[in-house]
C-alpha positions in Angstrom: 166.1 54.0 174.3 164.4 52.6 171.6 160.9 53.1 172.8 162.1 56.7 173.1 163.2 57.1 169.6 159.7 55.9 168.2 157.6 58.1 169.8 159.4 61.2 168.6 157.9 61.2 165.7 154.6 60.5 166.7 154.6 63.5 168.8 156.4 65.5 165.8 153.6 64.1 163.4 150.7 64.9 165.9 151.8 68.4 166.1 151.9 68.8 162.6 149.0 67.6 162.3 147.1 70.0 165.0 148.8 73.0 163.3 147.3 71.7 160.1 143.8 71.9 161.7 144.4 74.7 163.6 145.2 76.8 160.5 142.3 75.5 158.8 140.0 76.7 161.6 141.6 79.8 161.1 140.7 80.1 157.4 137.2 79.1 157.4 136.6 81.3 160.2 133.7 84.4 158.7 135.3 87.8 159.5 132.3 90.3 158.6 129.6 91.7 160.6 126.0 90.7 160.8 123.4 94.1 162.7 120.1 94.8 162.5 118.9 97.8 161.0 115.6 99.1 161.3 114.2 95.5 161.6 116.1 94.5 158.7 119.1 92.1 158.9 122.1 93.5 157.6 125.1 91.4 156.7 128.7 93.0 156.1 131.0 90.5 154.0 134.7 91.4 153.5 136.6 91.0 150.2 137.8 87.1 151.1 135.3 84.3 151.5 135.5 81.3 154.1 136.6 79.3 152.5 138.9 78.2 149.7 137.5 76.8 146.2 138.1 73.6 146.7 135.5 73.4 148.9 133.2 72.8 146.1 133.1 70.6 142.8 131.1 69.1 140.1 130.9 65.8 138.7 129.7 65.0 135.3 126.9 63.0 135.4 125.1 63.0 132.1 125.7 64.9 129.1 122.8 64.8 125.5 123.3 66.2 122.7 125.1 64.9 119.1 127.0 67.7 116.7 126.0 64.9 113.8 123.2 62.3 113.6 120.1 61.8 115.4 117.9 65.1 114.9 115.8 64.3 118.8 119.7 65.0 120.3 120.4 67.9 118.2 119.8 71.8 119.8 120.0 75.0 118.0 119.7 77.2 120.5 119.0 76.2 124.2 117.4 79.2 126.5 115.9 77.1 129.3 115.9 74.2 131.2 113.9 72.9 133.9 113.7 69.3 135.6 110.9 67.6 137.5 110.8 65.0 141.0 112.1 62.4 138.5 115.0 63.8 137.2 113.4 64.5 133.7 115.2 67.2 131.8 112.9 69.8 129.8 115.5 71.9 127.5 113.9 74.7 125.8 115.0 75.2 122.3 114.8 78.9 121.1 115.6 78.5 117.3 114.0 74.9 117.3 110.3 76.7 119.0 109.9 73.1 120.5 110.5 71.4 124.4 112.2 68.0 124.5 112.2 65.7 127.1 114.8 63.5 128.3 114.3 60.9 130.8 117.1 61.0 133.7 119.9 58.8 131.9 119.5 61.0 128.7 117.2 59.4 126.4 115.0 61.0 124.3 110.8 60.3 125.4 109.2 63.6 123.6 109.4 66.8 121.6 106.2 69.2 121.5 105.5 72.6 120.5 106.2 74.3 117.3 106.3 78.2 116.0 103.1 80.0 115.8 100.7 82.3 117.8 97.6 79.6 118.7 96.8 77.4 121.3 99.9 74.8 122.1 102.4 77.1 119.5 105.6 79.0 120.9 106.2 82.4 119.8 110.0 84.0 121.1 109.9 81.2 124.0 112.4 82.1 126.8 111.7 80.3 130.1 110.3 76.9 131.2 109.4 75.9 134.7 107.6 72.8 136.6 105.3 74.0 138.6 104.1 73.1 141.9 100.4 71.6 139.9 103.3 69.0 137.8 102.7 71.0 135.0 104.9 72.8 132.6 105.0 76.5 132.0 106.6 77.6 128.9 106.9 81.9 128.6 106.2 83.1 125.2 106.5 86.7 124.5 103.0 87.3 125.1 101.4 84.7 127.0 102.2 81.6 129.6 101.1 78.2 128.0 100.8 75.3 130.5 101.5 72.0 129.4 101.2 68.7 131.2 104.7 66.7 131.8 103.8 65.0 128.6 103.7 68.0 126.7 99.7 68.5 126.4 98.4 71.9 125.8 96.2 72.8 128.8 95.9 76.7 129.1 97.3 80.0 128.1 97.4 83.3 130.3 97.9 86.6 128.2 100.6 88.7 129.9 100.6 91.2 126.5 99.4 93.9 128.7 102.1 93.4 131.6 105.2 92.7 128.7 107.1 91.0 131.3 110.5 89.6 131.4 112.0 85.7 132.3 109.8 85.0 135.2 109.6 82.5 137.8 107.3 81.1 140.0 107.2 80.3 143.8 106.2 77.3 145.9 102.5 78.9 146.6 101.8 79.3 142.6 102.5 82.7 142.1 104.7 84.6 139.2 107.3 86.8 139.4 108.6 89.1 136.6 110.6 92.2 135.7 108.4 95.0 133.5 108.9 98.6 132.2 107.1 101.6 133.9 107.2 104.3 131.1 106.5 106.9 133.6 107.6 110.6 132.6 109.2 111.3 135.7 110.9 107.9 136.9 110.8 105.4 133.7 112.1 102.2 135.3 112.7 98.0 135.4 110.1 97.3 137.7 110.3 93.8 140.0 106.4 92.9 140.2 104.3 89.8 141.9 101.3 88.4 140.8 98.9 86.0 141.1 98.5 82.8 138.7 96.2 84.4 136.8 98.5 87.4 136.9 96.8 89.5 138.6 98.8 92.2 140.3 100.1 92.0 143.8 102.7 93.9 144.6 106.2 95.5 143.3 109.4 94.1 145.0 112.2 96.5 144.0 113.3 98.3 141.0 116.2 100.2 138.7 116.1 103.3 136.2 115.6 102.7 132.6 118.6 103.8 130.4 118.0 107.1 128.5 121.1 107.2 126.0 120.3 110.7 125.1 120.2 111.9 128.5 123.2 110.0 129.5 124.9 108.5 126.4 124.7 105.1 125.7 126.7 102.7 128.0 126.3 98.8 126.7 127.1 98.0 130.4 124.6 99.9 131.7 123.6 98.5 135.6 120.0 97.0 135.9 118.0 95.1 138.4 118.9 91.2 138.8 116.9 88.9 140.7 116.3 85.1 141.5 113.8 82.8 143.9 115.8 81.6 146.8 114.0 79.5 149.1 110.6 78.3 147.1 109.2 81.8 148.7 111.9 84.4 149.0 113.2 86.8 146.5 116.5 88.2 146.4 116.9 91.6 144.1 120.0 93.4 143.4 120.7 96.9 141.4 124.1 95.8 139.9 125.3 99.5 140.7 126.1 98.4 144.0 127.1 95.0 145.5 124.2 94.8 147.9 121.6 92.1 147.6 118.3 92.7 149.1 116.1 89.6 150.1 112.0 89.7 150.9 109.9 87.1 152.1 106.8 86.0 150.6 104.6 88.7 151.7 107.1 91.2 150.1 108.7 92.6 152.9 112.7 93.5 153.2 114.1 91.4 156.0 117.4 91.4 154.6 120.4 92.9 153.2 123.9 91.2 151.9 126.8 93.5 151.1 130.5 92.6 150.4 133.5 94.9 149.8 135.1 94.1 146.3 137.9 95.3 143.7 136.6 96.8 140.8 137.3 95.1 137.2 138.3 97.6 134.9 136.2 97.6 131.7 138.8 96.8 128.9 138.1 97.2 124.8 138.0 93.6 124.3 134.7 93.6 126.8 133.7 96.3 124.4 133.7 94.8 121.1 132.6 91.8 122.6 129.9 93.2 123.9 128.6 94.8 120.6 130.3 92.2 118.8 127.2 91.7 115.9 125.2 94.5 116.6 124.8 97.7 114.4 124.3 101.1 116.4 122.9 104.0 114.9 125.1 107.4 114.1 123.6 108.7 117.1 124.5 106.4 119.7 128.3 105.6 118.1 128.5 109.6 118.5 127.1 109.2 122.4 129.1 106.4 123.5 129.7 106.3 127.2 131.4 103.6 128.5 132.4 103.1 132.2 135.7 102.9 133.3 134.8 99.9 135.7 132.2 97.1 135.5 129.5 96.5 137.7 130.2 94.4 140.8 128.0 91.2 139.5 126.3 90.7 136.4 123.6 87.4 137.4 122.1 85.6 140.6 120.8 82.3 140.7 120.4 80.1 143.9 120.7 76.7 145.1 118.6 73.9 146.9 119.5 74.5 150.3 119.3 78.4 149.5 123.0 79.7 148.6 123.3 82.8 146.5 125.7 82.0 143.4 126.7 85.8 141.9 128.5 86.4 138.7 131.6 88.8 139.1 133.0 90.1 135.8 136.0 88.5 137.3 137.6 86.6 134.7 139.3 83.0 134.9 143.1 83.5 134.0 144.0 81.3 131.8 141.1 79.3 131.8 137.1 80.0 129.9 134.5 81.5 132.0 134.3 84.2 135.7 134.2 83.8 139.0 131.1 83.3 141.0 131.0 84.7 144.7 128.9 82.5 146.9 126.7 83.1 149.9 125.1 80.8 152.2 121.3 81.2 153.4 122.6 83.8 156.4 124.1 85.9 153.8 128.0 85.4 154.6 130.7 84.9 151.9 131.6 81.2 151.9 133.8 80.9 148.9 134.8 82.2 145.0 134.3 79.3 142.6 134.6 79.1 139.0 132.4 78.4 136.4 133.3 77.8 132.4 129.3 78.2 131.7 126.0 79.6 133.1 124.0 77.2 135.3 120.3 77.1 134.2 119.3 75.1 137.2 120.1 74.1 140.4 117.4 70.8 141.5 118.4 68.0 144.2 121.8 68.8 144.6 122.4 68.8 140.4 123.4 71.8 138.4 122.3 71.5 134.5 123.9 73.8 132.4 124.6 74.0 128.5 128.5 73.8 127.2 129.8 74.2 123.6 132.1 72.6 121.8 134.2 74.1 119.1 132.3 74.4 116.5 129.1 75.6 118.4 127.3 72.8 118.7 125.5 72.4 122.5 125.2 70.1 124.8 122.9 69.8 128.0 125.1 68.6 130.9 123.8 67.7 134.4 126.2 67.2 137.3 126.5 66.4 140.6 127.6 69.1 143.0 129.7 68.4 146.0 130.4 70.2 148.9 133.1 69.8 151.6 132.8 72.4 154.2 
């Protein structure tokens, strides 16, 4: 009788536990559609994802930066980061017109670079990348300087006549940028590949230009956002729609990514915040045209092993930052996650980002991502 009585609740605790697995089977399990479409893969995702958010978490790893003190940990304004094979952290520094380097466990090694139009000098700097030489690139507004990894001016490559936007470049040493076509009959954001020397290969995708007179002028007006995936592989989207397009390295469309969603009402705190510091002329406070809803995503960037992180204009309640819809490298919805700040870089399974504290002052923060699914 007593042998009986202890393995009730074994049983009972066995089938608790199979129900336990069996639900989360059910949960993870991908309900949209994937079909081929005129040679071009076409995946359907539905509003939920996979997976639940707990799937994925960060762990602080490192964090530089001082409000007070040493001047070599100090950032004014950070607009780029990049890190090399090492784990060496190259921050950008907008205001500051200068690169530091950081070796892996934060310490400072180098600054270089300083304002000015010459040879080695940084003029309205916004993106930094290793390349695949081991060099650094540093986009000015008018030119890419190259650098070696200890800050020595090597070259410069005008791209005046192109007046491109961030760029990046992919594993075979080619750029990619956005530009403006100031055609008469289809102005537009332009998605363009070159080579690197910049010389033009092909166009990827693009998105009309805003004309406020035409249309009024709409601060949330939908453009075209892009991002490498892959080392090779570009994946474009026109934030009218929630569809992301991807194309291979020869510039072809081999696939598209679409996912139902709710609509986030635009609100007059989005507004002001939006124009918060800015002074419109007369004429375009008398055209104002401001959406009712936002655009389904606002940003892309992409991971190591190829996942899509999107930028909803969902907000966190009751917590700093938005929601981040996440695809895997088929293109189905794995999971929602959420992020108080941007993520400059995804490298070796690390995200480095820049966080704030109070009173402004920044900090570069690397962390460890982790994944349980």
């Amino acid at each position: 009788m007593k042998n009986k009585i202890k393995v009730i609740p074994v049983v009972l605790f066995l089938s608790i536990l199979m129900m336990i697995v069996s639900c989360g089977k059910q949960k993870s399990e991908w309900e949209g559609t994937i079909e081929e479409e005129n040679g071009v893969t076409v995946v359907k995702n539905p509003k939920e994802p996979m997976y639940k958010e707990d799937v994925f978490s960060l762990e602080e790893e490192l964090s530089i930066g001082e409000a007070e003190g040493r001047e070599e940990y100090m950032f004014l304004e950070v607009q780029s980061i990049a890190a090399d094979d090492e784990e060496r952290i190259y921050v950008l520094d907008y205001k500051a017109n200068s690169v530091k380097i950081f070796g892996r466990n934060g310490d400072f090694i180098k600054k270089f670079g300083r304002e000015g139009r010459g040879p080695g000098e940084f003029f309205v700097p916004s993106t930094i990348i290793i390349t695949k030489e081991s060099e650094i690139m540093v986009q000015n507004i008018f030119n890419l300087s190259f650098f070696s990894l200890e800050g020595e001016f090597k070259e410069s490559i005008s791209s005046a006549k192109e007046s491109l936007g961030p760029i990046n470049i992919d594993s075979e040493g080619n750029i990619i940028g956005p530009t403006i076509v100031r055609d008469k009959e289809n102005p537009r954001y332009e998605l363009k590949k070159f080579g690197p020397k910049l010389n033009h290969l092909y166009s990827l995708d693009f998105s009309p230009l805003p004309d406020a007179i035409r249309d009024g002028f709409n601060p949330f007006f939908p453009g075209l956002r892009w991002c490498l995936i892959n080392g090779n592989q570009v994946v474009c989207g026109y934030m009218k729609e929630y569809e992301l397009r991807i194309f291979d390295a020869k510039g072809n469309l081999i696939r598209k990514i679409l996912k139902d969603y709710i609509p986030v009402k635009v609100t007059q705190e989005d507004v002001d915040k939006r124009l918060e510091g800015k002074e419109l002329p007369p004429q375009l406070k008398e055209r104002m045209a401001i959406p009712e809803y936002h655009c389904p995503f606002r940003w892309l960037i992409s991971d190591d092993e190829g996942r899509i992180f999107v930028l909803t204009y969902e907000r966190v309640s009751e917590k700093e930052g938005y929601y981040y819809d996440v695809f895997d490298a088929e293109g189905k919805y794995i999971v929602k996650v959420a992020l108080k700040t941007r993520p400059f870089l995804f490298k070796n399974n690390k995200l480095y980002t820049v966080e704030e504290d109070e009173e402004g002052y920044q900090y570069v923060k690397r962390y460890k991502v982790i994944w349980k699914y």
